[in-house]
Legacy VTK file of the C-alpha trace (Angstrom):
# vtk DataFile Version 3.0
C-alpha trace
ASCII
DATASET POLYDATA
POINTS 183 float
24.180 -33.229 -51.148
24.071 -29.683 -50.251
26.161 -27.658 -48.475
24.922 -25.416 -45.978
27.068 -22.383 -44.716
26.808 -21.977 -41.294
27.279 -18.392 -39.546
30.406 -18.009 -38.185
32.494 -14.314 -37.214
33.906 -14.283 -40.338
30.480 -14.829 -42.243
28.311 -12.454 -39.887
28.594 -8.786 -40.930
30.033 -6.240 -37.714
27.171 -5.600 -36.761
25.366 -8.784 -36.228
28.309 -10.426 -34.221
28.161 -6.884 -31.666
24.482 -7.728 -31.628
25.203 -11.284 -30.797
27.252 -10.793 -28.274
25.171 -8.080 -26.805
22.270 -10.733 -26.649
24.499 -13.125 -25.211
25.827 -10.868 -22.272
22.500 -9.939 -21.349
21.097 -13.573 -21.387
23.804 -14.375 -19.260
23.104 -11.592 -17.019
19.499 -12.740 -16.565
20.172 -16.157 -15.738
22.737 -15.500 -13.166
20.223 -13.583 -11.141
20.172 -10.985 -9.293
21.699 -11.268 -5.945
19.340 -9.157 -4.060
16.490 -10.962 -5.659
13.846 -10.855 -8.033
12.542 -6.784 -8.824
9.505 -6.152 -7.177
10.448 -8.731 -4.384
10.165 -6.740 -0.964
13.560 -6.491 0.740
13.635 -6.558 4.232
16.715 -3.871 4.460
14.304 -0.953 2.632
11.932 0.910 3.900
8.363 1.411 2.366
6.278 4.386 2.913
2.724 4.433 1.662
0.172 6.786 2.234
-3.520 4.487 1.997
-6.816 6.860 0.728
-9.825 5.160 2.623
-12.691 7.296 1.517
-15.572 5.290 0.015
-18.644 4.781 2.180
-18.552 0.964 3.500
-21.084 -1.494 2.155
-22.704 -1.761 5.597
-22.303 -1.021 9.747
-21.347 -4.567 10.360
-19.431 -5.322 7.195
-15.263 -5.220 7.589
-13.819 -2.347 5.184
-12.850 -3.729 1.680
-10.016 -1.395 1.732
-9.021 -1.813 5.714
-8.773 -5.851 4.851
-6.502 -4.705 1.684
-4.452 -3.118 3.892
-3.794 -5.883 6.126
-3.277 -8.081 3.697
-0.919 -6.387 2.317
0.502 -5.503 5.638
0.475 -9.351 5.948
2.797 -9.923 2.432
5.242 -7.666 3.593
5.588 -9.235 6.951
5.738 -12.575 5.355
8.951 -11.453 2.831
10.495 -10.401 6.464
10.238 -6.822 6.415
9.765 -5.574 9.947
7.554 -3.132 11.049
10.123 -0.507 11.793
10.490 -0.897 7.824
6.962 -0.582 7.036
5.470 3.134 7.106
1.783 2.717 6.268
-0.485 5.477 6.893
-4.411 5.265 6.332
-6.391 8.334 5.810
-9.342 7.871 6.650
-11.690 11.032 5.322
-15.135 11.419 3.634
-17.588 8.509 4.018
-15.676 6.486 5.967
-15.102 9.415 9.010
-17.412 7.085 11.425
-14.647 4.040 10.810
-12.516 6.066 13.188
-14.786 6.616 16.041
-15.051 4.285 19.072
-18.295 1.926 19.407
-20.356 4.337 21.167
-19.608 7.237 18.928
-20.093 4.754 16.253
-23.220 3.597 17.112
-24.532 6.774 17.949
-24.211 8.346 14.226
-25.191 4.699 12.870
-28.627 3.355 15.288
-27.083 1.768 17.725
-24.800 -0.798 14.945
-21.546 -1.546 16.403
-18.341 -0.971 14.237
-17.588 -3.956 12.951
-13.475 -2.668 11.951
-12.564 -1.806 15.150
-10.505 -4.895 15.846
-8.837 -4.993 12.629
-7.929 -1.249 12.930
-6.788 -1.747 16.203
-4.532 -5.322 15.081
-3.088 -3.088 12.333
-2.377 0.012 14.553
-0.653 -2.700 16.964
1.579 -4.005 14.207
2.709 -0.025 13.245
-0.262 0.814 11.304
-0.837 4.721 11.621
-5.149 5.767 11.050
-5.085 9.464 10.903
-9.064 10.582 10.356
-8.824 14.042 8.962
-11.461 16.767 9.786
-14.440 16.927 8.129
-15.081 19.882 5.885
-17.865 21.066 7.380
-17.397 23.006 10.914
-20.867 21.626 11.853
-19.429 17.912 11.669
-16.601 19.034 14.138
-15.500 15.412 16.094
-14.667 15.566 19.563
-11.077 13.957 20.371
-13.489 11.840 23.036
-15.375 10.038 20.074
-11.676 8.747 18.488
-10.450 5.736 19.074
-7.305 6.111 21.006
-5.193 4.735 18.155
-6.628 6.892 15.598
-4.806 10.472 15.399
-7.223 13.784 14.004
-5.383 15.278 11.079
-6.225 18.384 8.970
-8.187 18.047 5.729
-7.485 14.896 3.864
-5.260 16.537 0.792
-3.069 18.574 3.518
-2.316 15.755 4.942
-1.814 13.263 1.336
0.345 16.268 0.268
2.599 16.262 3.630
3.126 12.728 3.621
4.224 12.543 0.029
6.595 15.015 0.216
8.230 13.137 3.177
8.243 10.164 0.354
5.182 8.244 1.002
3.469 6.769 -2.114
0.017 7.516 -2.348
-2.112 4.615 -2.872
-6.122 4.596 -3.058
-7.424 1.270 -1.402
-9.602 0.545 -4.941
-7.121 0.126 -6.927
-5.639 -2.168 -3.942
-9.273 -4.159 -4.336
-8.605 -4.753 -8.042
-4.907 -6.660 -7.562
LINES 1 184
183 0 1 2 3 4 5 6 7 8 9 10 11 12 13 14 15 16 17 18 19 20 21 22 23 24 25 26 27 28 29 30 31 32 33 34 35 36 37 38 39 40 41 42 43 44 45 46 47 48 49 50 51 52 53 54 55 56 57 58 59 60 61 62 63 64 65 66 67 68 69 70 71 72 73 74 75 76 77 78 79 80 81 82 83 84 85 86 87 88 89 90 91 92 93 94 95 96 97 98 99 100 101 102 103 104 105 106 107 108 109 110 111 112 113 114 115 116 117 118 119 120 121 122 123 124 125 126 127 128 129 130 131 132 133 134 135 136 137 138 139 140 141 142 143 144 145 146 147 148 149 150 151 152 153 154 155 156 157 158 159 160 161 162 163 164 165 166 167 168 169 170 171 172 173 174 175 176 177 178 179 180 181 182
């Protein structure tokens, strides 16, 4: 029969116990758990700021925004993990293409023959659950929007970077609703 050593302290060199026991105090570590839960897990005590780019042209007049429904439902998973809305600081910029999301239906229906805006609702749900929309000014001074075309929940910002650039420095995360579409 033969005899198999087994590794013991006094077999292992130095450094192979210190990396044992290393090992060992972090697998303990990790099994405990953490008490403020799992990392990544949204904590109801913190506050999130993110800044949401809405920009692309929508796929049609009466289709809902891709990106507006990303932002609900994330709206929605946040709510769910109890984090209230005087936690959650989400701000949609809403600039380029999608200026006309912003405008109320007769606005909206004026730029788009006579179609109805088929995000209103949503926009206005989100803005009622602390949602901000702030639609920045187009570029071009001959696509100047009257305040009276707005929606009343929808503020009129400066251009679309200014306003990216203010928000982050205030420590809102910028976040593009595509890459949003492709979690």
């Amino acid at each position: 029969m033969r005899h198999v050593l087994r590794p013991t302290p006094s077999r292992m060199p130095k450094a192979g116990l210190a990396a044992g026991m290393v090992i060992a105090m972090f697998a303990t570590t990790a099994w405990a758990g953490d008490p403020n839960g799992p990392t990544g897990m949204p904590k109801p005590s913190s506050t999130y700021r993110f800044v949401f780019d809405l920009s692309a042209v929508p796929p049609g007049p009466d289709d809902i925004d891709p990106g507006l429904r990303q932002v609900a439902q994330l709206v929605d998973t946040y709510a769910a993990y109890g984090v209230g809305t005087g936690h959650r600081k989400f701000v949609v910029v809403i600039h380029g293409g999608k200026v006309d999301l912003g405008l109320t239906a007769a606005a909206y229906g004026a730029r788009n023959g006579g179609q109805g805006n088929a995000n209103i609702a949503l926009m206005r749900s989100l803005a009622n659950r602390g949602v901000r929309f702030i639609l920045s000014e187009p570029s071009s001074p001959l696509e100047k929007i009257d305040r009276r075309d707005v929606q009343p929940f929808v503020e009129i910002g400066p251009n679309a970077n200014i306003t990216f650039l203010d928000l982050e420095t205030g420590g809102y995360v910028y976040t593009s609703t595509k890459s949003l579409a492709n979690e």
